[in-house]
C-alpha positions in Angstrom: -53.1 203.6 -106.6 -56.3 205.1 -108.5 -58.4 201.5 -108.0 -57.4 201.3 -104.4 -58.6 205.1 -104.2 -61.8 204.9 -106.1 -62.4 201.2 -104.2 -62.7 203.2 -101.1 -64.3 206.2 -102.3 -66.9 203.8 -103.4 -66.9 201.8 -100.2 -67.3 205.3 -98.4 -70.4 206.0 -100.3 -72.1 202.7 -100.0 -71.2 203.1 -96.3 -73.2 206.4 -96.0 -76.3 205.1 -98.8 -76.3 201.8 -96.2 -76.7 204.3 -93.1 -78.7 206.3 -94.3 -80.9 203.9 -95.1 -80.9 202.3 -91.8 -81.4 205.5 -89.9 -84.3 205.8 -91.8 -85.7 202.6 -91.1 -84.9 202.7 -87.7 -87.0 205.3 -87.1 -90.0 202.9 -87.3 -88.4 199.6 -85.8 -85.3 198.1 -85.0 -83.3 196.0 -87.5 -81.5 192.8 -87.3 -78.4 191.7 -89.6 -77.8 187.8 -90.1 -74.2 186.9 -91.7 -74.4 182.9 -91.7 -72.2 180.4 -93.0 -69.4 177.9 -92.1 -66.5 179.0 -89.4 -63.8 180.7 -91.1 -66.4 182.1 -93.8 -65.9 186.0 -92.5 -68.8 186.0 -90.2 -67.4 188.1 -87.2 -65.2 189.8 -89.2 -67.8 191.4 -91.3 -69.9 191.3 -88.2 -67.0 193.8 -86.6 -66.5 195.7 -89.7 -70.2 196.4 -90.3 -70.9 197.4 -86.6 -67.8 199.5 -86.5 -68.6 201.5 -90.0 -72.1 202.3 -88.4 -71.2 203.5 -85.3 -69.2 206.0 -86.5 -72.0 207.1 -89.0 -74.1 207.5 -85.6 -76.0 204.6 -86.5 -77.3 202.7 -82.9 -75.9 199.3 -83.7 -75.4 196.1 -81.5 -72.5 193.3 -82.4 -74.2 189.2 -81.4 -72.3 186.8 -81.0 -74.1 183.5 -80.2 -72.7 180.1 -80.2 -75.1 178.2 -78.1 -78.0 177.0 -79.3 -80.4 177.1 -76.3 -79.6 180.5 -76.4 -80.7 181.4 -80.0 -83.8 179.5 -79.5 -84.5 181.0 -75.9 -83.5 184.3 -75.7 -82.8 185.5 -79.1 -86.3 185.5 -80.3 -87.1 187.5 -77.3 -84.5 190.1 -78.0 -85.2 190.4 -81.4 -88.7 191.1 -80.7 -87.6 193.6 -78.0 -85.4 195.3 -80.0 -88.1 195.6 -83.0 -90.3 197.4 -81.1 -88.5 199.4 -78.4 -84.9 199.2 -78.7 -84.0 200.4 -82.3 -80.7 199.5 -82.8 -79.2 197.4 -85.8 -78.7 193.9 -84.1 -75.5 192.4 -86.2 -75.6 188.5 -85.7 -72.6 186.7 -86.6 -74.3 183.4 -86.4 -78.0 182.5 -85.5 -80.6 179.5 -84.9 -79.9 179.2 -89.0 -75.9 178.0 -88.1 -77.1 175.9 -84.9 -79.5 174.0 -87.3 -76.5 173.2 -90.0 -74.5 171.9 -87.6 -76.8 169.5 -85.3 -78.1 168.4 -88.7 -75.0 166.8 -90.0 -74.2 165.4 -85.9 -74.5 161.3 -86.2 -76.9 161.5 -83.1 -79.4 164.0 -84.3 -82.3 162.2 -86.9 -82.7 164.2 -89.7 -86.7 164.5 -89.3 -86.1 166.7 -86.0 -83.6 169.5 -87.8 -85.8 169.7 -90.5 -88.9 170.2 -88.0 -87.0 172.7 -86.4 -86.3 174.5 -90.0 -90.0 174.5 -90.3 -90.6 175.5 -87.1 -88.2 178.9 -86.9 -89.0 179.4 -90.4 -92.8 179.6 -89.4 -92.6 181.2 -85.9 -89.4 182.2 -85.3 -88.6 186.2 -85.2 -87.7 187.4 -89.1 -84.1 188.9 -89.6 -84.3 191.7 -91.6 -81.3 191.4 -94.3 -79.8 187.7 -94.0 -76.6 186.7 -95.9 -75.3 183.1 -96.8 -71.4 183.6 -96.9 -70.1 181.0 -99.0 -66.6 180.0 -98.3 -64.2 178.1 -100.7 -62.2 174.4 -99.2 -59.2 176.3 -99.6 -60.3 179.7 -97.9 -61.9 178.1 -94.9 -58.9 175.5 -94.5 -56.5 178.9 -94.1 -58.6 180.3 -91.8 -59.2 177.3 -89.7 -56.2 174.9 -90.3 -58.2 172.6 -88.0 -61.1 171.9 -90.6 -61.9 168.3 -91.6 -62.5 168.4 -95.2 -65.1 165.7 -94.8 -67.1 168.0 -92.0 -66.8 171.1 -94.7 -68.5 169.4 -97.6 -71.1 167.7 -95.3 -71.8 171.3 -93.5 -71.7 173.2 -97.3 -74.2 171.0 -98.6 -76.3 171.5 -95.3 -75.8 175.6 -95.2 -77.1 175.8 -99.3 -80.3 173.7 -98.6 -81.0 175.6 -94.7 -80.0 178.9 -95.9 -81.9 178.7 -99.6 -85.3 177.5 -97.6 -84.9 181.1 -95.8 -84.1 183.1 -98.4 -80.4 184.3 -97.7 -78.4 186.2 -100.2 -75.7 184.2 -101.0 -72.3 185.9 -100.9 -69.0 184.5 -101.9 -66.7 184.7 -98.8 -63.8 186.6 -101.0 -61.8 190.0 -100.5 -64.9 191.6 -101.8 -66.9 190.5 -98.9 -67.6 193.4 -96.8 -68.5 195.4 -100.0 -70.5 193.2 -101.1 -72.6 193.4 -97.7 -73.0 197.1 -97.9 -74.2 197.0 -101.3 -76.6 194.4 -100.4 -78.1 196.6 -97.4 -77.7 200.0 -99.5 -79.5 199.0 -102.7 -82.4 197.8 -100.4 -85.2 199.6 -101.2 
């Protein structure tokens, strides 16, 4: 009863240090969240978690979802930048251009020259996320989560996420029960 009490005390103070944090650094420019990794990893459940924690600190905060490509590499950089400079919220992406690249990548009609040209090419013009995590999910993990998951497609798309996700500097974070903790400590030791 005493670790399940001091877990949360601790996850209650790493949830104000995180928005307080934010608040401050909203106050010269929006901020944008970037949870990557294979489905079933704990993307939009962190993603909900995160957004629902800073709400009700009164932090202005903003839950993305985006599945389609076209629309991460149309209209997401425009909202980021929009939301840098005038909007001030915390945008939480639960996937981003960095997942649409892992998955065309490992598609048998896409040549592996044009996803790596379009690594380069977000990595060297493409809006910058401000905190961007890697959530590394375990065979076993991700096959509970999404019974549907072809073991072949998980290893091809694990290798894929560690090379695109390594170029751009994500903080790898094992997708475990220590997950969303692991997040706020992340965001709250930033300094």
């Amino acid at each position: 009863m005493e670790d399940r009490e001091s877990r949360e005390h601790s996850d209650s103070l790493q949830v104000q240090r995180a928005a307080e944090l934010l608040r401050s650094r909203l106050a010269k420019r929006g901020l944008v969240i970037c949870l990557s990794g294979i489905d079933g990893s704990g993307k939009t459940t962190v993603a909900r978690q995160l957004v629902e924690v800073l709400d009700a600190s009164g932090v202005p905060v903003c839950h993305l979802h985006l599945y389609q490509w076209y629309v991460n590499v149309l209209v997401t950089p425009v909202r980021l930048l929009y939301n840098r400079y005038i909007g001030r919220k915390v945008l939480v992406f639960d996937r981003s251009i960095y997942d649409n690249i892992a998955v065309a990548s490992i598609k048998q009609h896409c040549p592996q020259g044009l996803t790596r040209a379009a690594l380069e090419v977000v990595l060297t013009c493409y809006p910058k996320f401000d905190y961007r995590f890697y959530l590394v999910a375990e065979w076993a993990e991700t096959l509970r989560r999404r019974p549907d998951m072809d073991k072949e497609w998980f290893v091809l798309l694990s290798g894929t996420y560690d090379e695109i996700t390594f170029r751009a500097r994500h903080m790898r974070l094992p997708s475990d029960e220590h997950l969303f903790a692991a997040v706020l400590h992340e965001i709250a030791a930033d300094s």
